[in-house]
C-alpha positions as a Python dict, from the first residue, in 0.01 Angstrom:
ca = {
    (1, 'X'): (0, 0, 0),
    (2, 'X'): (134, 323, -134),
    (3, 'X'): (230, 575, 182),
    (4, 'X'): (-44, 823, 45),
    (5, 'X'): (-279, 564, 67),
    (6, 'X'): (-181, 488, 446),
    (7, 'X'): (-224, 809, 519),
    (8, 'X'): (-553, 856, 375),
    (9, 'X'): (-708, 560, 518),
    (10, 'X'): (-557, 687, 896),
    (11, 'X'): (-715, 1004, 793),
    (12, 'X'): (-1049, 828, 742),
    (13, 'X'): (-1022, 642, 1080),
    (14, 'X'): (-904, 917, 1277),
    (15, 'X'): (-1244, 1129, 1173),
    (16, 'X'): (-1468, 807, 1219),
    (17, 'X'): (-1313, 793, 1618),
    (18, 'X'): (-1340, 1163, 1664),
    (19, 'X'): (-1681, 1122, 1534),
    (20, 'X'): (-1743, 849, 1764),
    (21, 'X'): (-1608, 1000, 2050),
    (22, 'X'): (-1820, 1347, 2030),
    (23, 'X'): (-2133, 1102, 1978),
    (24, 'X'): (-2034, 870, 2322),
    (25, 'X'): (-1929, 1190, 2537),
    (26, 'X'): (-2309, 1375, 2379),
    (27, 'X'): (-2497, 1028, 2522),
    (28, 'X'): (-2287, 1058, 2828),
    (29, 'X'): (-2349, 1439, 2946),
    (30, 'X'): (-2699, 1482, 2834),
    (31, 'X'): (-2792, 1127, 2982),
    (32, 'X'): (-2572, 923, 3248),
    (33, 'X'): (-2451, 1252, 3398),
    (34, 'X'): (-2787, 1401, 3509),
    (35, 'X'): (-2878, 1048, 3579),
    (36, 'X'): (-2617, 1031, 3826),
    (37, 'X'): (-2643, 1384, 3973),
    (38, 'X'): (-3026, 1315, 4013),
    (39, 'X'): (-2966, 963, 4222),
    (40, 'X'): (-2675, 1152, 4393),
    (41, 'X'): (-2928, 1432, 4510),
    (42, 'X'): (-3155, 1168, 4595),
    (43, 'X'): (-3457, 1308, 4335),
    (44, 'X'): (-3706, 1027, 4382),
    (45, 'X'): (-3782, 1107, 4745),
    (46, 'X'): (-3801, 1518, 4634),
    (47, 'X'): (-4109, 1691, 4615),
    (48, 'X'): (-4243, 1780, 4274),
    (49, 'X'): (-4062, 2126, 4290),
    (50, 'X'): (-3759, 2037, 4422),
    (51, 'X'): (-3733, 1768, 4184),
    (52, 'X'): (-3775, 2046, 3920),
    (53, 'X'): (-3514, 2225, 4012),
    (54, 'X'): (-3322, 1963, 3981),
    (55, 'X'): (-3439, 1864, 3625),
    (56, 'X'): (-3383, 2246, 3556),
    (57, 'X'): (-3008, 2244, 3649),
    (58, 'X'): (-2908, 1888, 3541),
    (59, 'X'): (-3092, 1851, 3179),
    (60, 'X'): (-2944, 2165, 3058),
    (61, 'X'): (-3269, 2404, 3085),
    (62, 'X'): (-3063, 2657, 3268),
    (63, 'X'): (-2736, 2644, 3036),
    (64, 'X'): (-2993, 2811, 2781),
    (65, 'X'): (-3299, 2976, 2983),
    (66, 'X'): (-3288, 3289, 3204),
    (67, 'X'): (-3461, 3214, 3544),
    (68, 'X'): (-3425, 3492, 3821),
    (69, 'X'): (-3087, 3482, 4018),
    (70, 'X'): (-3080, 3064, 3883),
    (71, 'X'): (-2946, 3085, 3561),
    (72, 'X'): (-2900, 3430, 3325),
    (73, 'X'): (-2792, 3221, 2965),
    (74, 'X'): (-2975, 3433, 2705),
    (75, 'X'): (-3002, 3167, 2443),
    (76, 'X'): (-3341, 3070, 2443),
    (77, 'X'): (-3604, 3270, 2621),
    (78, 'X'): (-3646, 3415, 2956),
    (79, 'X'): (-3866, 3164, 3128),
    (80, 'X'): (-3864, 3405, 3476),
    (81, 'X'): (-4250, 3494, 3569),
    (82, 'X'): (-4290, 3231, 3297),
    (83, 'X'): (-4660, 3157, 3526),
    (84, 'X'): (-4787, 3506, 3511),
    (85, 'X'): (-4721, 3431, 3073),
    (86, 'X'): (-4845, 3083, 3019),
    (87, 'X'): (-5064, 2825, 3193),
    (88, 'X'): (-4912, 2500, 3323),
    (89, 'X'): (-5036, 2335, 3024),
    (90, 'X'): (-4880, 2557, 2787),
    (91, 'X'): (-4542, 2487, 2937),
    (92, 'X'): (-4569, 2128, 2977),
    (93, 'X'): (-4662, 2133, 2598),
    (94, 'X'): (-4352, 2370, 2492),
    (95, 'X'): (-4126, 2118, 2718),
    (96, 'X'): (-4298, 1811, 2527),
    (97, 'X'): (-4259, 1983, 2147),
    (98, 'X'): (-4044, 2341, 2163),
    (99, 'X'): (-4153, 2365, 1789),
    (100, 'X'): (-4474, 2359, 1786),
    (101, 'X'): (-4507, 2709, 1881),
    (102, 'X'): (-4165, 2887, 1866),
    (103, 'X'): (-4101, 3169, 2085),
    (104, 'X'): (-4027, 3552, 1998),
    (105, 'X'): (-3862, 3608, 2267),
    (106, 'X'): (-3466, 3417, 2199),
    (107, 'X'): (-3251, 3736, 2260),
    (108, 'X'): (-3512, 3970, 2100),
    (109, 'X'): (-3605, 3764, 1784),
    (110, 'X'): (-3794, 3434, 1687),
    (111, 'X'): (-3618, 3121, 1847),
    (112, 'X'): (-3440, 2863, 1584),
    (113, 'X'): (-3684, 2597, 1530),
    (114, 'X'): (-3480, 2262, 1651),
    (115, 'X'): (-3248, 2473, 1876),
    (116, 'X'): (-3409, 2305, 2199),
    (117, 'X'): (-3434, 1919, 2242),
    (118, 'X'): (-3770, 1763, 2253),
    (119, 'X'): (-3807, 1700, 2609),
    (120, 'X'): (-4096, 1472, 2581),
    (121, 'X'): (-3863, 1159, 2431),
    (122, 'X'): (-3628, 1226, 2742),
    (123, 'X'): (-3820, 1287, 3052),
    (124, 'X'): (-4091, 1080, 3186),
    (125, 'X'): (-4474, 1229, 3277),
    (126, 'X'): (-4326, 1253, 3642),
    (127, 'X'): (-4034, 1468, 3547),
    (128, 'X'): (-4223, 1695, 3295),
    (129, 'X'): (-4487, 1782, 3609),
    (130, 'X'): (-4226, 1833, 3829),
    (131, 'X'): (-4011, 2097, 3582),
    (132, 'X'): (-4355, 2255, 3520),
    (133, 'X'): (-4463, 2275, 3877),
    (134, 'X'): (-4085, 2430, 3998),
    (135, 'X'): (-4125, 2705, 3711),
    (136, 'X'): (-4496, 2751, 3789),
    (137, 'X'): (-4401, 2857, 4112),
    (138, 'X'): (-4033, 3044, 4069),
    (139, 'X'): (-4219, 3355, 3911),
    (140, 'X'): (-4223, 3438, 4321),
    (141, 'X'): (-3860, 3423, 4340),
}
């Protein structure tokens, strides 16, 4: 096998592990990592709210959402007072499907459809209640 060859097929496996590796360490943080932080905190014996906040700060809600003093990432929109805006329903069905009605509010212009993951093929019923109820009652915070 010619050297150029060598290298191009090195090349070509080099990119497929670096590919591989971004997708394991993705599964990993977005999955095993709250996971573990949620057992850790011990979640299942947490009240809905409490469990909520936990969701908030361990699924990544808060690296893109505004929420009083809890998080201040401007990437998506400002969910603080979120309650006074939008029933519990409304938020439990932007959690489920973000694009089904895309927000104006993503640092003063119309969200990126697909920016935020669908939360309904990640969290259970439980979990989506609990998220809802601890942002349905932070708009006092």
């Amino acid at each position: 096998m010619s050297r150029s060859r060598k290298l191009l097929v090195w090349s070509g496996l080099s990119v497929a592990v670096a590919i591989g590796l971004v997708a394991l360490y993705t599964a990993f943080e977005y999955t095993l990592v709250p996971d573990i932080r949620e057992g850790l905190a011990g979640a299942e014996a947490k009240d809905g709210v409490a469990l909520g906040r936990l969701l908030f700060e361990t699924r990544g809600c808060s690296g893109c959402h505004s929420l009083g003093s809890l998080s201040s990432s401007t990437i998506g929109p400002d969910l603080t007072g979120i309650a006074t805006d939008a029933s519990a329903s409304e938020i439990a069905a932007s959690i489920v499907d973000p694009d089904a009605e895309i927000s104006t509010n993503c640092d003063g212009q119309p969200c990126p459809a697909g920016q935020m993951p669908r939360f309904g093929e990640i969290l259970d019923e439980r979990e989506i209640r609990a998220l809802v109820d601890f942002l349905m009652q932070y708009h006092n915070n």
